[in-house]
C-alpha positions as CSV (number, residue, x, y, z in Angstrom):
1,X,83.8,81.5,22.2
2,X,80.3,82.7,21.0
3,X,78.8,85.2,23.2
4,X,75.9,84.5,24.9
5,X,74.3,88.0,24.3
6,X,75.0,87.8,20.5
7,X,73.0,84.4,20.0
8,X,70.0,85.4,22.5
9,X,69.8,88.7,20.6
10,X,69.2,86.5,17.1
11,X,66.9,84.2,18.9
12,X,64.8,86.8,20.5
13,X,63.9,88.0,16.8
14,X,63.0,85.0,15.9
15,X,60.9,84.5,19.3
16,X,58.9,87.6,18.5
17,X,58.8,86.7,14.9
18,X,57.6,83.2,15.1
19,X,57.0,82.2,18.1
20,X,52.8,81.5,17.3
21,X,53.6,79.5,14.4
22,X,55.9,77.4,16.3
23,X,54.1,76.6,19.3
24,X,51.3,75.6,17.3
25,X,53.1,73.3,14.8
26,X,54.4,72.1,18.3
27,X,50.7,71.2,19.5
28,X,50.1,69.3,16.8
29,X,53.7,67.4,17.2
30,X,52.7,66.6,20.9
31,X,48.7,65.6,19.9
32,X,50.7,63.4,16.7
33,X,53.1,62.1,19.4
34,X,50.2,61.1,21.4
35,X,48.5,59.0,19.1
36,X,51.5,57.4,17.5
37,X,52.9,55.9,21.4
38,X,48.9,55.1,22.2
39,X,49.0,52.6,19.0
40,X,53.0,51.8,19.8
41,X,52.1,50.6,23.2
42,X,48.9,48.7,22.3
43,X,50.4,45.4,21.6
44,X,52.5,46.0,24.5
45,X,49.3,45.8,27.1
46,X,47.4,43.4,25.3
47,X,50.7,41.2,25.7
48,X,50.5,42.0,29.8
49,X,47.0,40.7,29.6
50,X,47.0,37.8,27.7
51,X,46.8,34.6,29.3
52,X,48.4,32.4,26.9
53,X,52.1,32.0,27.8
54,X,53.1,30.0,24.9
55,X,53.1,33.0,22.8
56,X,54.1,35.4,25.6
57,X,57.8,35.5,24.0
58,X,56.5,36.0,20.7
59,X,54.1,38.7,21.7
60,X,56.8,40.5,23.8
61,X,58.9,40.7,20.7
62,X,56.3,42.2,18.8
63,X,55.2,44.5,21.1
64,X,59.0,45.9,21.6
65,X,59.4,46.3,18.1
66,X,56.2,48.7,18.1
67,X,57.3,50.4,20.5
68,X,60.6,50.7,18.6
69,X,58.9,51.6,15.4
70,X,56.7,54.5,16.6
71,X,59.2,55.9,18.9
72,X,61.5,55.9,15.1
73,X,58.1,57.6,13.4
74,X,58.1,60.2,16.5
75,X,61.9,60.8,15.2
76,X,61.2,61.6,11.7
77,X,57.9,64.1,13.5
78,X,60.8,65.8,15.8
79,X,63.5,65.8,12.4
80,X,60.8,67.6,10.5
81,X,59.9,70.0,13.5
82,X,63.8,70.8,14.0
83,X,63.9,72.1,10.2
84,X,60.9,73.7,10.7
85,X,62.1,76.2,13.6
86,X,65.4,76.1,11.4
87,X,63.7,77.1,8.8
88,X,61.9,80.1,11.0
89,X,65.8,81.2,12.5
90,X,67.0,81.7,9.1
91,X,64.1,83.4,7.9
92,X,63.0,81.2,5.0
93,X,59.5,80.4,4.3
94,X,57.5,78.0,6.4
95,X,54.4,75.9,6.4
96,X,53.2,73.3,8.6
97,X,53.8,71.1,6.0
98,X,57.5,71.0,7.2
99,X,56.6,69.0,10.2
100,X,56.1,65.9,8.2
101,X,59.6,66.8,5.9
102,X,61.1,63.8,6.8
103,X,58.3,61.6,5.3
104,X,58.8,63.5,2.1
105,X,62.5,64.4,1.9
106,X,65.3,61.9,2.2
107,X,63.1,59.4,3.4
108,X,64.9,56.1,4.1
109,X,67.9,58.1,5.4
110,X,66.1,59.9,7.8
111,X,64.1,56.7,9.5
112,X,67.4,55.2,9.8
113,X,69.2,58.0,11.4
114,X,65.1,58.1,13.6
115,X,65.9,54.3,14.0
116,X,69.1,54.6,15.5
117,X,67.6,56.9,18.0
118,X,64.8,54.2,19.0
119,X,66.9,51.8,19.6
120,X,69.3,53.6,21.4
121,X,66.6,54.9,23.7
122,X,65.8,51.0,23.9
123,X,68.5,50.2,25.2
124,X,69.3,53.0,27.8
125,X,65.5,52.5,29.4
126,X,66.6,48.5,29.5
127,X,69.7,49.4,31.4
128,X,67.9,52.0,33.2
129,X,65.1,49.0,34.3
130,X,67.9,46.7,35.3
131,X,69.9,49.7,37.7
132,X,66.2,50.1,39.1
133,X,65.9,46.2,40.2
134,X,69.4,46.3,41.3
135,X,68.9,49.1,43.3
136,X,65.6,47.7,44.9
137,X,67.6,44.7,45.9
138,X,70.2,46.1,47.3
139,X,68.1,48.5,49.7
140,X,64.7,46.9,49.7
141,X,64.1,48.8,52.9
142,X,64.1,52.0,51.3
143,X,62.2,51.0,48.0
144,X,59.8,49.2,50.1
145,X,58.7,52.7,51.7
146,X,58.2,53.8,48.7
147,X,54.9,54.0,46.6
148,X,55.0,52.2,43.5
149,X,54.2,55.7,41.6
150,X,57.0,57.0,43.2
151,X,59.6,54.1,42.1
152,X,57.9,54.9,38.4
153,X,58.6,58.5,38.9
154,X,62.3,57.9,39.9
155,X,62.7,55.5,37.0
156,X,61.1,57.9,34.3
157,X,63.8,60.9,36.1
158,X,66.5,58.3,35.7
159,X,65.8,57.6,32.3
160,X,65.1,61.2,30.8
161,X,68.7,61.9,33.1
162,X,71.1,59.1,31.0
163,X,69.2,59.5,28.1
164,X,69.8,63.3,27.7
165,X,73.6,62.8,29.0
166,X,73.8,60.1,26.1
167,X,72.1,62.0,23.7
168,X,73.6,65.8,24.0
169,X,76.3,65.1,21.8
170,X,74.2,64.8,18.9
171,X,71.4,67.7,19.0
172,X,72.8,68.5,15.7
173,X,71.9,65.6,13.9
174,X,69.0,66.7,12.0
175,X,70.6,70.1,11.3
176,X,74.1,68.1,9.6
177,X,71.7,65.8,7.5
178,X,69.0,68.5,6.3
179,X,72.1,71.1,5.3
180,X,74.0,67.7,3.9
181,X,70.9,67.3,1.5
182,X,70.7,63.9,2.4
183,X,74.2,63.4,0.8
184,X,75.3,62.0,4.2
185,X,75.0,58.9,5.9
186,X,73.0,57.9,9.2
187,X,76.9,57.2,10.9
188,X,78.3,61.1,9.4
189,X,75.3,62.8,10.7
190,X,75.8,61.2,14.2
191,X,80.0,61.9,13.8
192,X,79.5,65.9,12.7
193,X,77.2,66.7,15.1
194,X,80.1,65.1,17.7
195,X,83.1,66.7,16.6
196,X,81.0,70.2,16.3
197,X,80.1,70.3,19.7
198,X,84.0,68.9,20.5
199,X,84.8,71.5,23.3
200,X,81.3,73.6,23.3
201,X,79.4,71.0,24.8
202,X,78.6,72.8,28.1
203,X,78.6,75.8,26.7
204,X,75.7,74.6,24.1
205,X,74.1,73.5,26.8
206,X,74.4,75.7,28.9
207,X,72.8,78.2,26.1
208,X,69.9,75.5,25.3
209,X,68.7,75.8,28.9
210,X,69.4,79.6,28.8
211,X,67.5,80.2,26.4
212,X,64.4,78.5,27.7
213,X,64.5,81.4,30.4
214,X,61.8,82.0,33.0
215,X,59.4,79.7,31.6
216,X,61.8,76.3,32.2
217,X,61.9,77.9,35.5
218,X,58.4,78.2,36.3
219,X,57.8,74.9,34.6
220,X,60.4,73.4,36.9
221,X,58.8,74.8,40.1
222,X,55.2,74.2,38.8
223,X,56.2,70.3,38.4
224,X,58.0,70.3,41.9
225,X,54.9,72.1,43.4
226,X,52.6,69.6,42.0
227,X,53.9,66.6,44.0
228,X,54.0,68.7,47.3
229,X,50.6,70.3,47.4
230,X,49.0,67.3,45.1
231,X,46.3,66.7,48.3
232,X,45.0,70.2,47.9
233,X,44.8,70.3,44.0
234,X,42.6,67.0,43.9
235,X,40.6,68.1,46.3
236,X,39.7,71.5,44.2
237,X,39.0,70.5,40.6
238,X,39.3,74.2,39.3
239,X,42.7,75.3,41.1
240,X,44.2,71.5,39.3
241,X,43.2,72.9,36.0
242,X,44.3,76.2,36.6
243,X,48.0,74.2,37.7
244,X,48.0,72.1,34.8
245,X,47.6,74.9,32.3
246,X,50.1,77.1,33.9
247,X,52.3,74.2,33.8
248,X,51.7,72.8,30.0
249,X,52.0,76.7,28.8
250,X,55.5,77.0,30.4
251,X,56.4,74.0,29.2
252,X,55.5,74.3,26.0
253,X,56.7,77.6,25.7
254,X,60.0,76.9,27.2
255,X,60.5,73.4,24.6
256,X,59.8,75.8,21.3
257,X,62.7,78.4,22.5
258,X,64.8,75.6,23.4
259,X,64.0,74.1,20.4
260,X,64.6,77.6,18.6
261,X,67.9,78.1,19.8
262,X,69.8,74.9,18.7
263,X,69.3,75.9,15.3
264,X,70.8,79.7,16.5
265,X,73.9,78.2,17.6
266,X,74.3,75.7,15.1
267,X,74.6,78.3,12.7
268,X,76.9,80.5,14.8
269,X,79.1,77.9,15.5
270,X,79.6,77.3,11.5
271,X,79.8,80.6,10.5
272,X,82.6,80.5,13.3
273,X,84.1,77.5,12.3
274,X,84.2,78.6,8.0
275,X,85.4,81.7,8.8
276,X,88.8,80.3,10.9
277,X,88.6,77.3,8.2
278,X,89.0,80.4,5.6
279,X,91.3,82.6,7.3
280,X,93.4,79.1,7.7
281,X,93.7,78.5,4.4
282,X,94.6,82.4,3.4
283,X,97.1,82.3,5.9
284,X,98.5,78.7,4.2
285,X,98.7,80.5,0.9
286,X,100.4,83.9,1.9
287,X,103.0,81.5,3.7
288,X,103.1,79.3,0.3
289,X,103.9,82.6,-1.8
């Protein structure tokens, strides 16, 4: 099993090492991100507000496959800023040009493996939608206490829940297909990262959220706070600024180590697995002889 102390000791170097660069490649991922889903979801609410049904079906289909689209071009931004902090663990050199590698590199492959993300995200906030109608029927007197931005809330925490449970299994996609060279299909990138993290699941995990430290914690219990004093931080304009950026620099902070450290065990856990693969074989051929 890889120790804990050995992989926080690599990614601490590359923290104090990297750690500028990366949070602001990261700003301009979240301020690309932004403008990507704000032209995603346009034809989405101009579909809400139209007032000819007959093309209501038509427009929803459109709108979904925007959506769809620009959720698949936010893929290839995230691919590109994966290799990028990568990149930064194994100390080769690094631009901000890396964040758009996938547009450059590999092209069609990567949108297909960014497309099979999109639509599986698709399809978990569609089941996600249903469980939340199902659930307001069933116990209607519950729901119906409820505001209708806290429903949202709950659906958006149920959503980011089964999407990350479905999703875990494969934070090594990018890393398989970028050290593949592209010589690897969309399916092979999505079945290595699997049988890698065969039996170090949690323990990945476990490291992920580790590694984001004290400032996922303080992100956690800025987010929390927010909802229980919200009265008092409207009513002072300063003190909700002063939240906010407290919260957006934990959080951003926290994202770019946890970011950082897949990469870290990645490599680890290959170096781990060549080096039994090697002794393997030796041991094969000793026993041949």
């Amino acid at each position: 099993m890889l120790q804990y102390s050995v992989l926080l000791a690599r990614l601490t170097t590359c923290v104090r090492k990297n750690m500028g660069k990366a949070l602001f490649a990261f700003f301009w991922l979240a301020i690309l991100e932004t403008l990507i889903l704000s032209f995603a979801i346009t034809p989405l609410v101009l579909t809400v507000h139209s007032s000819n049904d007959g093309l209501l079906l038509v427009s929803l289909l459109v709108s979904i496959a925007g959506i769809v689209t620009g959720v698949a071009f936010i893929m290839v931004l995230y691919y590109g800023y994966q290799i990028l902090v990568a990149r930064m663990v194994r100390d080769n050199y690094v631009t901000l040009g890396y964040l758009f590698y996938g547009f450059k590199k590999h092209r069609p492959l990567v949108f297909r493996t960014a497309l099979v993300y999109a639509v599986g995200l698709l399809l978990i906030f569609i089941m996600c939608h249903v469980l939340m109608l199902v659930l307001h029927e069933k116990f209607s007197d519950v729901c119906s206490a409820l505001s209708s931005v806290q429903l949202l809330w709950a659906e958006i925490g149920l959503f980011t829940f089964v999407a990350v449970i479905c999703y875990v299994r494969f934070m090594f996609v990018w890393l398989c297909l970028y050290d593949s060279g592209g010589s690897c299909t969309v399916f092979e990138s999505y079945k290595r990262s699997w049988m890698l993290l065969k039996g170090h699941i949690l323990h990945a995990v476990g490291f992920v959220l580790y590694s984001g430290g004290r400032y996922l914690l303080m992100a956690a219990v800025l987010f929390v706070s927010s909802f229980l004093v919200a009265g008092i931080l409207i009513q002072h304009t300063s003190l909700l600024f002063i939240f906010r950026l407290a919260y957006i620099t934990s959080w951003y902070s926290a994202t770019v180590r946890m970011f950082m450290s897949i990469p870290v065990y990645y490599d680890a856990l290959m170096t781990t697995l060549t080096g039994s693969s090697e002794q393997l074989e030796l041991e094969e051929v000793k026993t041949e002889e």
